[in-house]
N, C-alpha and C positions, 0 to 999 in steps of 0.2 A: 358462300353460304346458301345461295339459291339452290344449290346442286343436293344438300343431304335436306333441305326441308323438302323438296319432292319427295325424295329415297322418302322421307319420315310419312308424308301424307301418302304413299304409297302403300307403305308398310300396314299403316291404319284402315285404310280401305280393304286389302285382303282379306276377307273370313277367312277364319283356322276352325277347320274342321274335325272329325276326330283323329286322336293319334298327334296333335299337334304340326299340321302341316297344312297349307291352303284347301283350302275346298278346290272340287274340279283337279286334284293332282292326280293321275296315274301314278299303279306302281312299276311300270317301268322308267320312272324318271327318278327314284329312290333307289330301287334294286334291280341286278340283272336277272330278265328274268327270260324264260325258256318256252315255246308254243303254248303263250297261254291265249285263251278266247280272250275277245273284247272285253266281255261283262267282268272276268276277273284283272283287266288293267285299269276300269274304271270303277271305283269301289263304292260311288255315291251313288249306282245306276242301280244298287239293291233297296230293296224298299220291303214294309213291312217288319220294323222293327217297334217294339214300347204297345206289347200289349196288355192284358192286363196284369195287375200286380198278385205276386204268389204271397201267402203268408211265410215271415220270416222262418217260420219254424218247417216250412217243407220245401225250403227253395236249394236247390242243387248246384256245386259248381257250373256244371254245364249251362242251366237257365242265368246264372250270371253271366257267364261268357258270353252267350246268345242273346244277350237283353243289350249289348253294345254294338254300338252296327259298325260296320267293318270300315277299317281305314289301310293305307297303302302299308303298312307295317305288321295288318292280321294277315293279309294276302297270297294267296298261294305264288311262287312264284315260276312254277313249273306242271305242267299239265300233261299227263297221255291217259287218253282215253283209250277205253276197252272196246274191243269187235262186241258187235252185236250178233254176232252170227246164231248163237244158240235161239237168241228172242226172235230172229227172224226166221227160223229153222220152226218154232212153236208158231207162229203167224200163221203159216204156209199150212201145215199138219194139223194143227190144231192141240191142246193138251191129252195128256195121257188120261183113261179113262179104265177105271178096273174093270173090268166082266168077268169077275171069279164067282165062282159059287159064293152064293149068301147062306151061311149055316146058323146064323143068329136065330133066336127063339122068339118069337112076337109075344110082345108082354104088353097086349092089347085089353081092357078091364068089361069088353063090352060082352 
């Protein structure tokens, strides 16, 4: 009888977080998951969620979705990222800049 009233007091002291599963779970201990970054195996490390409230009458699936903060079950479980190459290609050079003739009309009142 000693052995499941631990399991029971154990059970009680875990916070359940959102999604129904411990606080502090990674989601690679739920799902397989494939090169993802740390911050997306540890889903309590986002912050910045509950800010203010929209009126019911303008509020959007999406501001639903995004007003619950992520649990090991909303979690990407696979990542590749993209080459930077073009952003570092505009760094280097700098952005494009027109120098074409200006034919516009000055509609100046003075």
């Amino acid at each position: 009888m000693a052995c499941n009233e631990q399991q029971v007091t154990e059970a009680v002291e875990t916070k359940m977080g959102p999604g129904g599963v411990p606080e502090g779970s990674k989601t690679s201990e739920f799902y397989r998951t494939e090169n993802i970054p740390t911050r997306f195996d540890n889903p309590d490390w986002f912050q910045g969620y509950g800010g203010k409230q929209q009126h019911p009458m303008y509020r959007t699936t999406s501001a639903l979705y995004g007003a619950k903060p992520p649990s090991v079950h909303t979690m990407t479980t696979s990542f590749y990222c993209r080459s930077q190459k073009f952003s570092e290609h505009l760094g280097k050079c700098g952005m494009y800049r027109n120098h074409s003739l200006n034919t516009d009309l000055d509609n100046s009142r003075v």
